[in-house]
C-alpha positions as CSV (number, residue, x, y, z in Angstrom):
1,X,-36.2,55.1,12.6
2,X,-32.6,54.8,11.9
3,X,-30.6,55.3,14.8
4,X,-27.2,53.8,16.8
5,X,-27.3,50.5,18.2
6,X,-27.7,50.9,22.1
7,X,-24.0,48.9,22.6
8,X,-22.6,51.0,19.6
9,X,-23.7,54.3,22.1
10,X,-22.5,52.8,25.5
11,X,-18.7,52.2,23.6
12,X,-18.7,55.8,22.0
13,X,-19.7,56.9,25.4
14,X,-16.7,55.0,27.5
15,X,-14.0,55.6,24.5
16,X,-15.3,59.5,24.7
17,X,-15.0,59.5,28.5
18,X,-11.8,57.6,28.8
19,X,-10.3,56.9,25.8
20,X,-7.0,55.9,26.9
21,X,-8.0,53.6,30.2
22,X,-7.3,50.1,30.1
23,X,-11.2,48.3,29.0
24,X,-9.6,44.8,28.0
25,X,-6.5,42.7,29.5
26,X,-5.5,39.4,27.8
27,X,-2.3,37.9,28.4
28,X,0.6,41.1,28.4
29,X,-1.8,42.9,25.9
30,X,-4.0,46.2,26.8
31,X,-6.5,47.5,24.8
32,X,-8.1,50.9,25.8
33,X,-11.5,52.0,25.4
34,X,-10.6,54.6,22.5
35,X,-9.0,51.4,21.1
36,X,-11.5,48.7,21.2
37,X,-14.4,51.4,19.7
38,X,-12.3,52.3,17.1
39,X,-11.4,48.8,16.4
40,X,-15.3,47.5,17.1
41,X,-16.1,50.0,14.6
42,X,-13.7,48.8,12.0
43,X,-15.1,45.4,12.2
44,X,-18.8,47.0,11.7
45,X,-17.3,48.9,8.5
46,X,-15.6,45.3,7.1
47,X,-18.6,43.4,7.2
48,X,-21.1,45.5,5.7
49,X,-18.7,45.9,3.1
50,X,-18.5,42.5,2.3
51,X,-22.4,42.0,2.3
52,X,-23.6,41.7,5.9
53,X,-26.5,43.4,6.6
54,X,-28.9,44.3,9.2
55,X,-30.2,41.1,11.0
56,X,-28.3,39.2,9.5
57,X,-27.2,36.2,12.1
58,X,-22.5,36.2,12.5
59,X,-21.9,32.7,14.1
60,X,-18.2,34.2,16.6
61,X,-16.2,30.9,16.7
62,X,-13.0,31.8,18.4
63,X,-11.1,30.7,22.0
64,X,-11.3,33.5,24.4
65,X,-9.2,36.4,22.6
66,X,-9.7,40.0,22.2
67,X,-10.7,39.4,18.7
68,X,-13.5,37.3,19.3
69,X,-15.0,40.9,21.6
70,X,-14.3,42.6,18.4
71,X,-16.0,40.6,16.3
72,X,-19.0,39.9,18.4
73,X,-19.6,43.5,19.0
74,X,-18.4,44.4,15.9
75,X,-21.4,42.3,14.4
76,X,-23.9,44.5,16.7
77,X,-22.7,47.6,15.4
78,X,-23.1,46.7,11.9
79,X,-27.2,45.8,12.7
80,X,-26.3,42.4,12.7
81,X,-27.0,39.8,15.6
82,X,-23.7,37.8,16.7
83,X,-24.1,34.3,17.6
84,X,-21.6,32.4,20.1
85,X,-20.3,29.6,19.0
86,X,-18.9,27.0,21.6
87,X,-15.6,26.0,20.4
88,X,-16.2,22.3,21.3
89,X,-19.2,22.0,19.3
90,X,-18.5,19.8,15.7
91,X,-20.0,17.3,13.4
92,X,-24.0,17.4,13.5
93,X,-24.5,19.9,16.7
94,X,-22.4,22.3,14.8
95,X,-24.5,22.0,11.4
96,X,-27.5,22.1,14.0
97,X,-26.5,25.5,15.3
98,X,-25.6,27.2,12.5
99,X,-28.9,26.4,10.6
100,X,-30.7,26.8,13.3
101,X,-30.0,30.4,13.7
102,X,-29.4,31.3,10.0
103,X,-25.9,32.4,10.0
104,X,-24.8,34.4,7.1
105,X,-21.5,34.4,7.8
106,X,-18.7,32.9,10.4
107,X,-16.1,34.7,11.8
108,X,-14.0,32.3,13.3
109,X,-10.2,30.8,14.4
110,X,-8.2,28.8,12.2
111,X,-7.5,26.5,14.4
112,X,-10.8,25.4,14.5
113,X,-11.1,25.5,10.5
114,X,-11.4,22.1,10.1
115,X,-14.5,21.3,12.6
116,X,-16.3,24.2,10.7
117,X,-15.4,22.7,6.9
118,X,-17.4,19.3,8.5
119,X,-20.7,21.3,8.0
120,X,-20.2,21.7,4.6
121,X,-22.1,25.5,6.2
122,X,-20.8,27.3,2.8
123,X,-21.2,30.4,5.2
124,X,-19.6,33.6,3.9
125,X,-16.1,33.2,6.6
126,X,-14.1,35.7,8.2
127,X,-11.0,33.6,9.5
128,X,-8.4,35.4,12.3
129,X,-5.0,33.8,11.6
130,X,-4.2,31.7,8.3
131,X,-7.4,32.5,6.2
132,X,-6.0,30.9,2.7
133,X,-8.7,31.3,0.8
134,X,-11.2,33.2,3.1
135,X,-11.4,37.1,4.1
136,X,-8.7,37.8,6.9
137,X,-9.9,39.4,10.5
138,X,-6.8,41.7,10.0
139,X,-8.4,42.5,6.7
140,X,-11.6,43.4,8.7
141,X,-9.5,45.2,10.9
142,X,-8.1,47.7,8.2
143,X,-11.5,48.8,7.4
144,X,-11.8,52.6,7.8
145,X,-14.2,52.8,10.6
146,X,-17.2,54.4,9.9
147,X,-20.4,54.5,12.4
148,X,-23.8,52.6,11.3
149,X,-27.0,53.9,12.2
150,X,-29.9,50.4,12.4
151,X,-33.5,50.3,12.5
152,X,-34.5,50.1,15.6
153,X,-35.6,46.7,17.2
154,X,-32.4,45.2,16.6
155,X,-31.0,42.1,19.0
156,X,-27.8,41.8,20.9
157,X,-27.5,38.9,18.7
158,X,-28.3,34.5,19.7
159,X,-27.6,33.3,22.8
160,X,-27.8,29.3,22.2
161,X,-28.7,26.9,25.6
162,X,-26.8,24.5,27.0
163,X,-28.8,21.3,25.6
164,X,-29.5,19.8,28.7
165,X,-33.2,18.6,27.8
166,X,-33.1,18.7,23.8
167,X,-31.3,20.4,20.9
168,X,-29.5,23.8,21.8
169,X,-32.8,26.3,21.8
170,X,-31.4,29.6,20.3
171,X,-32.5,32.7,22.8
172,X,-32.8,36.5,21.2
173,X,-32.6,38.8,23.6
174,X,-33.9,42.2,22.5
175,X,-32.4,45.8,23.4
176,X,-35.3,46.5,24.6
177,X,-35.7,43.5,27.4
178,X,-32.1,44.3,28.2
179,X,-32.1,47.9,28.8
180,X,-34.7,47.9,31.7
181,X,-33.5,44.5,33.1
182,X,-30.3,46.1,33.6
183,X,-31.9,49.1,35.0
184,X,-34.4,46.7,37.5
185,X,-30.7,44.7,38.5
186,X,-29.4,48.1,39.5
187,X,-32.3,49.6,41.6
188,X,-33.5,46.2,43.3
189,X,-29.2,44.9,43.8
190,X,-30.0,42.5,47.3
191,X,-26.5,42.7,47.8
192,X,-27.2,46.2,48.5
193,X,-29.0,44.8,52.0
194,X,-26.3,42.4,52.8
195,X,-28.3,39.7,51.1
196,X,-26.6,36.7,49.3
197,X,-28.7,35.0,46.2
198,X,-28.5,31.4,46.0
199,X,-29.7,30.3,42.5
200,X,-30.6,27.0,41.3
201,X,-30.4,25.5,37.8
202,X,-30.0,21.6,37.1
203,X,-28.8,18.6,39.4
204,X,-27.4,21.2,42.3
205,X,-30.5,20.2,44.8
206,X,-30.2,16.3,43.8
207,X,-26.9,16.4,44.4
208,X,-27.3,18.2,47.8
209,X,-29.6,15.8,49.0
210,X,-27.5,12.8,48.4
211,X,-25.1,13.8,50.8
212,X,-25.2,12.0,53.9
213,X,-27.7,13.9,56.5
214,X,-26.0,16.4,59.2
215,X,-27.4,17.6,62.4
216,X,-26.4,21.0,61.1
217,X,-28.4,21.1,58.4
218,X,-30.9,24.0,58.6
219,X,-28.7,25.6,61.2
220,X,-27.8,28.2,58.0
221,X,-28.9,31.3,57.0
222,X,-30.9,30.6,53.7
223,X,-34.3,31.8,53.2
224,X,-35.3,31.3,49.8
225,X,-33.4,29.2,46.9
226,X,-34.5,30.5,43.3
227,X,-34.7,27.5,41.3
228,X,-34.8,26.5,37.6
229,X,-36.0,23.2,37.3
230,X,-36.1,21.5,40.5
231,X,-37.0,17.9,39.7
232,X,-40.7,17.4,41.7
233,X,-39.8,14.8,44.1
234,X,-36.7,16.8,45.3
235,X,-39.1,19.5,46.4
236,X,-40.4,18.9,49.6
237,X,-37.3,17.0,51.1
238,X,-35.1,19.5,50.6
239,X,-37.0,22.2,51.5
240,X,-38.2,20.2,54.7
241,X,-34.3,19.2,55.8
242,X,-32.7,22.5,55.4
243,X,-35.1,24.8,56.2
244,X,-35.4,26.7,53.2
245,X,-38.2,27.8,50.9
246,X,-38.0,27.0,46.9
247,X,-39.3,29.8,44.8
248,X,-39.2,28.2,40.8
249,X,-38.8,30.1,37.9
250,X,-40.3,29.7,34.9
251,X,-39.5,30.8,30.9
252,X,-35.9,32.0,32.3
253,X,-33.9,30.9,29.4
């Protein structure tokens, strides 16, 4: 059944609400809700008119900018999934990622033109500042903007992992694991008892218990540490010298 992307809804709902507030700060520049939308919309309009379609995978290379929000939820709008792209990434990792997740198309800085032209990707490019031969952002941007109904069972695009054990593992996280998660963070908030998570992921506990040994060390309030791949022999140690009980998690990515 055709219907609004769940992110396309929340944005009409905010720009609706309070079209004129202040949703994104960068530098000495505001953007307002009613702004963003109708800009985010735009975006949606540009790149189904230049072939994207739903599913389809947009790799988001860009620094930290307002257009790098547009175009990543600009991409959702239009049915298709954004992918992150970490501006760092070049040579083989970069050809990794975006074969990996399929990209149909980049929409990305040109400042970092030249790590993306390395690949060789041939993906269809969206380029936010000196395009030459590519589609403009600002060309995206004058798009009348026109709202997209999607199947449903659409993504809010690839999240890619930090590559600590392998190859970056592309995650797809679905509207419909997002939507109740958000709703479970909201009813079950600990901070809502006065309680303070501590969450584990990598070398944190090996690097805690190479500091020298205190007197003071399990005179602290911790209870429980939630942990993401607590090396084994780590385990018992540190729950033995600070008092504290390690819960792991599993399939968290």
């Amino acid at each position: 059944m055709a219907e609004k992307p769940v992110i396309a809804a929340l944005l009409e709902y905010r720009a609706t609400e309070h079209p004129e507030q202040t949703f994104v700060k960068w530098r000495d520049e505001r953007i307002s809700w009613g702004a963003f939308y109708d800009g985010v919309l735009r975006i949606a309009s540009g790149l189904r008119a230049l072939g994207v379609e739903q599913g389809d995978r947009v790799a988001v290379m860009m620094p930290n900018r307002p257009e790098f929000l547009l175009a990543h939820f600009g991409a959702i709008c239009a049915g298709a999934a954004p992918v992150p792209v970490n501006t760092a990434q070049r040579g083989d990792t970069l050809s990794y990622l975006l074969k990996d997740c399929g990209a149909r198309a980049i929409v990305i800085d040109d400042s970092l033109r030249a790590q993306y032209a390395e690949t060789g990707a041939g993906l269809l490019e969206i380029v936010r500042g000196d395009a030459k031969d590519a589609t403009t952002f600002e060309k995206l941007l004058s798009t009348p903007p026109v709202e997209i109904e999607t199947e449903g069972g659409t993504s809010f695009g690839v999240l890619y992992t930090s590559g600590t054990t392998g190859p970056p593992k592309g995650v797809v996280p679905m509207r419909t694991d997002i939507t109740p998660l958000l709703a479970m963070w909201d009813a079950m908030n600990v901070r809502a008892f006065d309680a303070v998570e501590f969450n584990h992921v990598g070398a944190v506990i090996p690097i805690l218990l190479k500091q020298p040994e205190q007197p003071s060390d399990r005179d602290n309030p911790m209870r429980t540490v939630l942990s993401a791949g607590c090396p084994p022999h780590c385990w018992e140690p540190f729950q033995e010298r600070f008092g504290v009980r390690i819960v792991e998690q599993f399939s968290m990515v």
